[in-house]
C-alpha positions in Angstrom: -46.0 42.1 65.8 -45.1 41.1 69.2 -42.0 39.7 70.6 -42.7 35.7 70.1 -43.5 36.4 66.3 -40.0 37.9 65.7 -38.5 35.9 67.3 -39.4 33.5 64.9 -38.5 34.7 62.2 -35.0 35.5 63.4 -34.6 32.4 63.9 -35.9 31.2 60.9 -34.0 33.5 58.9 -30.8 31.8 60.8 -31.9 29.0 59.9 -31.9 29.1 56.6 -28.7 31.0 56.2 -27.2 28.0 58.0 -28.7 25.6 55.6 -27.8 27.7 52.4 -24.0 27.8 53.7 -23.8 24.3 54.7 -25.2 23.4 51.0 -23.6 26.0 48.8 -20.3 26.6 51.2 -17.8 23.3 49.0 -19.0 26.0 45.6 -17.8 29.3 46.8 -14.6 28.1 48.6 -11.2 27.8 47.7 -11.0 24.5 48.2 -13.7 23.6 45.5 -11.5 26.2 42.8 -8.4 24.2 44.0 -10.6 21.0 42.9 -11.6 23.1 39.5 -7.6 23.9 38.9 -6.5 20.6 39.5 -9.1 19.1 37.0 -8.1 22.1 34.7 -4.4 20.4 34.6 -5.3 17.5 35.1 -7.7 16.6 31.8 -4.9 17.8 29.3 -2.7 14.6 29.9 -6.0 12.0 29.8 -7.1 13.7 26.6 -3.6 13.1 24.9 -3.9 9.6 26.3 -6.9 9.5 24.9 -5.8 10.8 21.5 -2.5 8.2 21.6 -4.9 5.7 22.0 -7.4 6.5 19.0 -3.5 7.4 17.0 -2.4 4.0 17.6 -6.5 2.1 16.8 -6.2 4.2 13.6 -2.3 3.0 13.0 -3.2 -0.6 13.3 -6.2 -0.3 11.1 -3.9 1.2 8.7 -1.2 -1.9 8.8 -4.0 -4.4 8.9 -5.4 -2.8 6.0 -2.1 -2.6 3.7 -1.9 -6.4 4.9 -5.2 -7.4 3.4 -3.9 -5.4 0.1 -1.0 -7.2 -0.3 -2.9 -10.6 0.2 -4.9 -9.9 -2.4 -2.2 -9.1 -4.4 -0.8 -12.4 -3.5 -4.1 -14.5 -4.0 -4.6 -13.1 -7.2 -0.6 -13.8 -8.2 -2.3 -17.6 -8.8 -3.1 -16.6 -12.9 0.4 -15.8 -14.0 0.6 -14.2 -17.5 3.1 -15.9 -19.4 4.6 -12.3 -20.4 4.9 -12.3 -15.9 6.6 -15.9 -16.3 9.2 -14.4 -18.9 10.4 -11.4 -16.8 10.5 -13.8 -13.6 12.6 -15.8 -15.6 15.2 -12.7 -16.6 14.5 -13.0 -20.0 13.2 -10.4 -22.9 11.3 -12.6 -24.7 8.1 -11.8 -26.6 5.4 -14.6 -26.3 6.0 -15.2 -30.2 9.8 -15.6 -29.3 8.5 -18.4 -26.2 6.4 -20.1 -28.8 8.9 -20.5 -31.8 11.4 -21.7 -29.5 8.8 -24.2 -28.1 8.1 -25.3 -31.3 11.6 -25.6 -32.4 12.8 -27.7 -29.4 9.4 -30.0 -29.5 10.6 -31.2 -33.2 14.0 -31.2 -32.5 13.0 -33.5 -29.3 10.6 -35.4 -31.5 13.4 -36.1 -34.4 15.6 -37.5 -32.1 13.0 -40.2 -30.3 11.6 -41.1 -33.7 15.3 -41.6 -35.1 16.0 -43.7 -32.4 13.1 -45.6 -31.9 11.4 -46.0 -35.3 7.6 -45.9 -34.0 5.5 -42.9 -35.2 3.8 -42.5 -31.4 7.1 -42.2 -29.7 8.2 -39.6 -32.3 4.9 -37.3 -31.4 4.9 -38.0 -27.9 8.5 -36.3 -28.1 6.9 -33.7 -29.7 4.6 -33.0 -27.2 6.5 -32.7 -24.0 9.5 -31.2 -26.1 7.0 -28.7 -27.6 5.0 -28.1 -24.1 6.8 -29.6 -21.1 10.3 -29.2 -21.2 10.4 -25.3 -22.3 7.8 -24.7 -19.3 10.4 -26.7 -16.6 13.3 -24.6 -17.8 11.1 -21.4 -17.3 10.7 -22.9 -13.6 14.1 -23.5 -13.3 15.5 -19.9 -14.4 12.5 -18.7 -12.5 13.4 -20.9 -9.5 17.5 -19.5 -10.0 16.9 -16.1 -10.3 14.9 -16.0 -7.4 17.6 -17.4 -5.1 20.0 -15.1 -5.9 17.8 -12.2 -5.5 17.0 -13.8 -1.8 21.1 -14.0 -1.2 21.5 -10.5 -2.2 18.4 -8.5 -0.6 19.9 -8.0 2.9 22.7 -6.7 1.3 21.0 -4.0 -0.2 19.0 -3.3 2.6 21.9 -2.9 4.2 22.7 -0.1 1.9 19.6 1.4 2.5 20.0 1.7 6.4 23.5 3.1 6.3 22.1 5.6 4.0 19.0 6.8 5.6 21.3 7.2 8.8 24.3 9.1 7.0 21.0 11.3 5.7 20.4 10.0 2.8 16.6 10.3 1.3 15.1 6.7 0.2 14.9 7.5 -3.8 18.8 8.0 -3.5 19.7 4.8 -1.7 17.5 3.3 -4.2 19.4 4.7 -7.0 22.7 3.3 -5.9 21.7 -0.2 -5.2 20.3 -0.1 -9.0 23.9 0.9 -10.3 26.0 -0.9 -8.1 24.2 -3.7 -6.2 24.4 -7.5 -8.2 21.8 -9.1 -10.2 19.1 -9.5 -10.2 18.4 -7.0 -7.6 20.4 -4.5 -9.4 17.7 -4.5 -12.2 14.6 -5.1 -9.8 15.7 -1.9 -8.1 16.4 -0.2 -11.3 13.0 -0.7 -12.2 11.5 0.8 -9.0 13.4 4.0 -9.7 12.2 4.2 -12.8 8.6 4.0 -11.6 9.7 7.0 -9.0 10.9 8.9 -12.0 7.4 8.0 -13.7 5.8 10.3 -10.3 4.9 7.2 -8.8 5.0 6.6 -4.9 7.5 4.5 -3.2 5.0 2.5 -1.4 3.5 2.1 -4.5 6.8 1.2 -6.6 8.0 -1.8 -4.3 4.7 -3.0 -3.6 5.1 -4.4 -7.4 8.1 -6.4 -6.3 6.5 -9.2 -5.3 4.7 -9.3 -8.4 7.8 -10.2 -10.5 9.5 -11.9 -7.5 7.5 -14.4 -5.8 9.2 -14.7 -2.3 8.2 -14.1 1.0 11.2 -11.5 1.3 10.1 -10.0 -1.7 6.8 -9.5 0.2 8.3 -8.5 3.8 10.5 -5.5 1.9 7.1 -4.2 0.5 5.1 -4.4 3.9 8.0 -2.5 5.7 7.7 0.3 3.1 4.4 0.6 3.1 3.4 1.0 6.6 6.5 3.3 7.3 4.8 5.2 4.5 0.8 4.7 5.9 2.0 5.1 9.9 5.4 6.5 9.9 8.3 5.6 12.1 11.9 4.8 11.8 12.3 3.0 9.0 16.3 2.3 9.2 15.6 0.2 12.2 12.6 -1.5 10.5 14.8 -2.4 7.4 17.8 -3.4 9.9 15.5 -5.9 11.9 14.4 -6.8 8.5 18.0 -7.5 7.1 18.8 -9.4 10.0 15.2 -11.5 9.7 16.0 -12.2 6.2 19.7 -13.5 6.9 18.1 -15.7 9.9 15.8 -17.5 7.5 18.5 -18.3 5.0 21.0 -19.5 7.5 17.7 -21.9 9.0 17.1 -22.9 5.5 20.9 -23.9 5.4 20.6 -26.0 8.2 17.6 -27.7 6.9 19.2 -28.4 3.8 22.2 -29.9 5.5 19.9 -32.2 8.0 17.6 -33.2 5.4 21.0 -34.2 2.6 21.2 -37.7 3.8 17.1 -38.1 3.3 17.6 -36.4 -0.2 20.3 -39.1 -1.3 18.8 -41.8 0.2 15.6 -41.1 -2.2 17.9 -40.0 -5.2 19.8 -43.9 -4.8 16.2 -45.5 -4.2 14.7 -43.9 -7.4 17.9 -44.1 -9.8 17.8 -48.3 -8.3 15.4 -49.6 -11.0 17.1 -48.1 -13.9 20.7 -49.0 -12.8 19.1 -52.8 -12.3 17.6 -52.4 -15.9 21.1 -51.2 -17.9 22.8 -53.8 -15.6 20.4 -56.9 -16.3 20.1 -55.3 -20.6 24.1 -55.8 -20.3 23.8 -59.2 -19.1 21.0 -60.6 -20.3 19.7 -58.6 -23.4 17.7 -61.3 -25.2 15.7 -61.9 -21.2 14.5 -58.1 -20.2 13.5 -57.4 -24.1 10.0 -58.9 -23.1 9.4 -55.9 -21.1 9.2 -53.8 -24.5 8.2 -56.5 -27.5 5.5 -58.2 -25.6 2.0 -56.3 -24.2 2.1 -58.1 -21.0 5.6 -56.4 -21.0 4.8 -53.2 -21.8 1.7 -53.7 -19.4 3.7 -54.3 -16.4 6.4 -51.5 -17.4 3.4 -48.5 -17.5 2.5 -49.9 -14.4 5.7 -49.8 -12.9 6.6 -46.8 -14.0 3.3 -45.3 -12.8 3.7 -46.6 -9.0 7.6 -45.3 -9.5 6.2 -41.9 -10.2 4.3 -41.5 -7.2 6.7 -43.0 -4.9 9.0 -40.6 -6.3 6.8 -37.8 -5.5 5.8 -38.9 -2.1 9.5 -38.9 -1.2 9.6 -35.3 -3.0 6.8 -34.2 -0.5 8.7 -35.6 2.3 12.0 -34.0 2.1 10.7 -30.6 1.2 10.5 -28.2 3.6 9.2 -24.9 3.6 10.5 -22.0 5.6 
């Protein structure tokens, strides 16, 4: 070999060395495991970010979930049992107990109308609405009652149930004293979920049949906090608190709005009581001139049609003062 020839390859050996050095140099240095170590520190913190984020997808799914639960619990609230209707109503009754008493007041209302009247169709139209439509409007009524006072009282007693859970109290025990000591009816609505905890079954579970036998939207807000504190976790004496304070918002709006809408309510009560006060006035005066109404068909014509057009301007006025909150 002669001196030109290793020359060469000297210098193609340095070559390559140079190239290998300049291409594998950033993976042997310290700088590039200075790079690995930082990435080594650094992935912990984006993987928990990562799993907070996945925590809080699966958390929502869980609410939205428990929401579409309890909506079709609402939506399928529409066929009430009369049994339901009863217990809504705080009373004991047995259906058989509904019905007699039905029956009983549909005669009693039928007696008196006949009696008074003399004519056969008055006496069994009494019969019907006292047999089927006035025992069904005092169910509404008690049903209607009951449910305000259990609204008045219910930030109360979650008021009982945040002081409790902070003075370290478990939930089943602040349960247990607002069903001995809170009023009715929340007293005995809470009675019964404690029972149903005795029974093994779950809180969530338990309250999430409140609205069932109390068809309010607070009813409903008390069984959503419960039951995603139970799905998700979280501090559950701040959710009842905001709750308690919610609830005692609404009603003082709903005070307002009964105040402001008074002087709309009185001015329909006067405008529907009118006609009958004119009636009784013009029957005082002039007894032998407004007995066509009732002895003549063109009378009793224009008095079902009256009375007709009176009923739905009394429910359009209805519609218009009501208010929902």
């Amino acid at each position: 070999m002669n001196f030109d020839a290793l020359l060469m390859v000297i210098l193609s050996t340095i070559a390559a060395g140079a190239t290998a050095y300049v291409l594998f140099f950033p993976y042997l240095s310290s700088r590039a495991r200075i790079e690995e170590r930082q990435k080594t520190f650094v992935a912990p913190p984006a993987q928990r970010a990562i799993e907070r984020a996945n925590g809080a997808a699966n958390r929502r799914d869980q609410i939205a979930q428990s929401l579409r639960d309890l909506e079709a619990r609402q939506k399928a609230k529409h066929k009430v049992p009369l049994e339901t209707r009863l217990a809504r109503a705080g009373l004991a009754w047995s259906k058989k107990r509904f019905f007699v008493v039905s029956v009983i007041i549909g005669l009693l209302v039928g007696l008196l109308l006949g009696a008074s009247s003399g004519n056969p169709w008055v006496a069994a139209g009494g019969l019907f609405v006292g047999a089927s439509g006035l025992p069904r409007w005092i169910l509404s009524y008690l049903t209607k009652r009951r449910i305000n006072r259990f609204i008045e009282e219910l930030p109360n007693a979650l008021d009982i149930i945040v002081r409790g859970i902070r003075a370290g109290l478990p939930v089943g025990d602040c349960l247990k004293i607002i069903g001995s000591e809170a009023a009715e009816p929340v007293r005995s609505e809470f009675r019964v979920i404690v029972e149903a905890q005795v029974l093994g079954m779950p809180v969530a579970d338990a309250v999430g049949r409140l609205p069932e036998r109390i068809p309010a939207a607070e009813a409903n807000f008390f069984a959503i906090v419960i039951a995603v504190q139970q799905q998700s976790g979280g501090n559950l004496s701040e959710a009842l608190g905001n709750l308690s304070r919610v609830l005692r918002e609404r009603r003082k709006m709903k005070g307002k709005i009964t105040a402001m809408s008074m002087e709309a309510k009185a001015s329909a009560a006067i405008i529907g009581a009118l006609p009958f006060i004119v009636t009784a006035l013009v029957y005082i005066t002039s007894p032998k001139y407004i007995a066509f109404l009732w002895t003549t068909n063109t009378g009793l014509l224009a008095l079902s049609a009256s009375g007709l057009w009176m009923a739905i301007g009394v429910l359009v006025m209805k519609k218009m003062i009501s208010f929902d909150i």
